[in-house]
N, C-alpha and C positions, 0 to 999 in steps of 0.2 A: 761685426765683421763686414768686408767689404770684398763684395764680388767683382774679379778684376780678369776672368778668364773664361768660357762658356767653351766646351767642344763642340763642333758645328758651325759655327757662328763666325765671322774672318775677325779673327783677334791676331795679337803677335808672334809668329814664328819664335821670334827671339826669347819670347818667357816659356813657352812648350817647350823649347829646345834645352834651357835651365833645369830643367825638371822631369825631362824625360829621365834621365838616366836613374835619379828615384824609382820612379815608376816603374822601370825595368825591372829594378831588381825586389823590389815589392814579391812578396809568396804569391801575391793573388794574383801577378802578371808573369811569372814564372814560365818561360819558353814562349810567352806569345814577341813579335816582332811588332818595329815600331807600327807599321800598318797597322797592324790587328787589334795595336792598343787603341791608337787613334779611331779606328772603325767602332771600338766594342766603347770607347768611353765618348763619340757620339750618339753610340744606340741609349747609354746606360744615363744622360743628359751629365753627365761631367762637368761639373765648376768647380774653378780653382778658386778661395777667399782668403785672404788677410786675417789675423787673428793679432790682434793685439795683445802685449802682459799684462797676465791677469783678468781676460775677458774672458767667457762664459761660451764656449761654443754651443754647449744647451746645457739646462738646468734639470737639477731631480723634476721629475712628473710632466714631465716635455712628452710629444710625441713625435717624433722625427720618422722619415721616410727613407733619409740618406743616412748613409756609412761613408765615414773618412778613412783617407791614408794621408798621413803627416810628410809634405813633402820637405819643409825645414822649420826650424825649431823642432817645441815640445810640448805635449800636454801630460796633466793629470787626471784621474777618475778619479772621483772623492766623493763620500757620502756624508751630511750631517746629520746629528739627529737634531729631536727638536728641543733640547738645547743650546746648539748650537755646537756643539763636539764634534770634529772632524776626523774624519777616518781615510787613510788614502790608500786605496784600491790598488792604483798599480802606475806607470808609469808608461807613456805614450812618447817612445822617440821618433826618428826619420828614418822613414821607409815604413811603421807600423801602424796598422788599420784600425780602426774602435768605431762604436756605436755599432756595428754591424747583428747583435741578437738581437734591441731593442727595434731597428729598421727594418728587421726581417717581419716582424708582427706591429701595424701600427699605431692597433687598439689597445698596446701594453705603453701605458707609462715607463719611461724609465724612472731607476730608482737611484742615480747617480748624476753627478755631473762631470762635466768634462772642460776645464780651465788651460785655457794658454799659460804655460809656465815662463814662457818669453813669447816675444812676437815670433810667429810661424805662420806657415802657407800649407792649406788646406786644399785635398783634391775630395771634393763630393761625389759621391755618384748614389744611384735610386738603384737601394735594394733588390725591389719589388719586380726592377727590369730585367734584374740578374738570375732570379727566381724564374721566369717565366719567360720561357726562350720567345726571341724575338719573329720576327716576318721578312727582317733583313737575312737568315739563313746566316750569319756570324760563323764561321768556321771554328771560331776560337770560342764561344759560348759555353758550350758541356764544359770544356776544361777550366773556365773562369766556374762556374758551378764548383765541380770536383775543389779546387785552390779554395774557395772560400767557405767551404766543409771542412778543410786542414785547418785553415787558420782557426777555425771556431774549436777544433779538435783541443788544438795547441792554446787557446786561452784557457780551456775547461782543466786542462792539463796545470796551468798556470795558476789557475786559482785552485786548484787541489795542494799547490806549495805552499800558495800563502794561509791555507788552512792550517796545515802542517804548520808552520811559525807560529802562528797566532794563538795554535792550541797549547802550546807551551806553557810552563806553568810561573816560570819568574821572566822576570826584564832578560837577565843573561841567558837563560836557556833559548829565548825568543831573538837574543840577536844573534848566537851562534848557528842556533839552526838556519839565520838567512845567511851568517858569513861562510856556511858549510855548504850551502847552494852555488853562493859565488863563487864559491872555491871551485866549484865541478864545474859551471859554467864556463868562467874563463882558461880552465887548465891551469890555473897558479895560484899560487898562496895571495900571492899580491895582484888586489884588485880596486876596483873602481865605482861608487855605485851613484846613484841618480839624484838619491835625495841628500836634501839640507838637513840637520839636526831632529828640526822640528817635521818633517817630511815623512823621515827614518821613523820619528818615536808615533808620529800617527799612522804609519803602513802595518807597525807593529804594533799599535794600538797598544802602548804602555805614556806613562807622563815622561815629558822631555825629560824635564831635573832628574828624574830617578835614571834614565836610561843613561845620562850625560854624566852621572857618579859610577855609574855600571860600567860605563867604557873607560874609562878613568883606574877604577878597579882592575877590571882585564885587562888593560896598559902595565899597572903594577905587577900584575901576577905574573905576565912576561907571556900573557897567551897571544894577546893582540900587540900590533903599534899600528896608528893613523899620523895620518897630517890633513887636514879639515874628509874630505869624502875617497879618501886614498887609504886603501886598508892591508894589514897583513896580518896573516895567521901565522903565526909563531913555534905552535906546538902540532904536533901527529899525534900525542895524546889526547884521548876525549876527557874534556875540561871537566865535564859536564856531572 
């Protein structure tokens, strides 16, 4: 990664100004004004970084201090074993914060990593600042607090779903139950989702071929139709 931005520091107007509007609308910046962001992501030491495809922003058993918010592109969380079997946790778009449990305690390893899925631009900021009210008297402080309580809320919430998926007991039941999320998420039958093929069958931790004959199957049967990551559900009857 490469650091190309520092709050505090006289860097470019012109790339803060790219990027604010991200950052606005981020949960964890929620009602605060550019001021207050500017102020709170000088106290919090705020850098923005380059992430190249396919680079590493940290590794399983890393110890990190900062929490990211993706200001463009994307990342994934993904675990291996020691195998080498990959499993992928969840998906990290624009405007969405990660590493933030692992940051909060610095003595805990993390037990994942976190991959540029394409090149993306990275806002840092130190946990640790956000935890422990400052001396600058920050007005907007408690509430960045409160906001990053929700957001952790709302991932615990998230991975209670993909529990639910996973627990499933064949390939089909495991991708209905995530096309049956989608479907509530976006309010329509027809949706959109993040991953590739091979993405899909490790989120849901089944084998690709199997999953890629499943969908194929549920095509046939007349429950599904795709075209490459573009989905629709077909039936109001449970398949299942």
């Amino acid at each position: 990664m490469k650091k190309i931005f520092s709050f505090g520091e006289n860097n470019s107007v012109e790339l803060l100004q790219e990027h604010m509007p991200v950052i606005k609308s981020s949960p964890l910046f929620i009602g605060a004004s550019e001021k207050e962001i500017n102020s709170m992501l000088t106290c919090l030491g705020g850098t923005i970084a380059k992430c190249d495809k396919d680079k590493y922003i940290f590794h399983a058993n890393d110890n990190i201090t900062d929490m990211g918010l993706v200001l463009s592109g994307s990342l994934r969380l993904e675990r291996n074993d020691y195998w080498g079997n990959r499993s992928i946790l969840s998906y990290v778009g624009r405007g969405e914060i990660f590493g933030e449990v692992f940051a909060c305690e610095p003595l805990l390893s993390t037990s994942i990593s976190a991959v540029a899925n394409e090149e993306s631009m990275i806002l840092f900021m130190n946990v640790q600042r956000i935890a422990t009210m400052c001396g600058n008297n920050c007005i907007y402080h408690s509430q960045l607090i409160h906001n990053l309580l929700s957001v952790m809320a709302k991932k615990a919430y998230m991975l209670t779903s993909k529990i639910n998926h996973v627990s499933k007991r064949t390939t089909r039941e495991k991708l209905l139950s995530y096309f049956s999320e989608q479907v509530l998420l976006s309010g329509s039958t027809e949706f959109s989702i993040p991953f590739s093929r091979q993405e899909l069958a490790d989120f849901l931790s089944v084998n690709r071929s199997a999953m890629c004959v499943e969908l194929s199957k549920m095509q046939t049967d007349g429950i599904i139709n795709f075209n490459k990551n573009r989905f629709e559900l077909l039936t109001d009857e449970n398949p299942m």
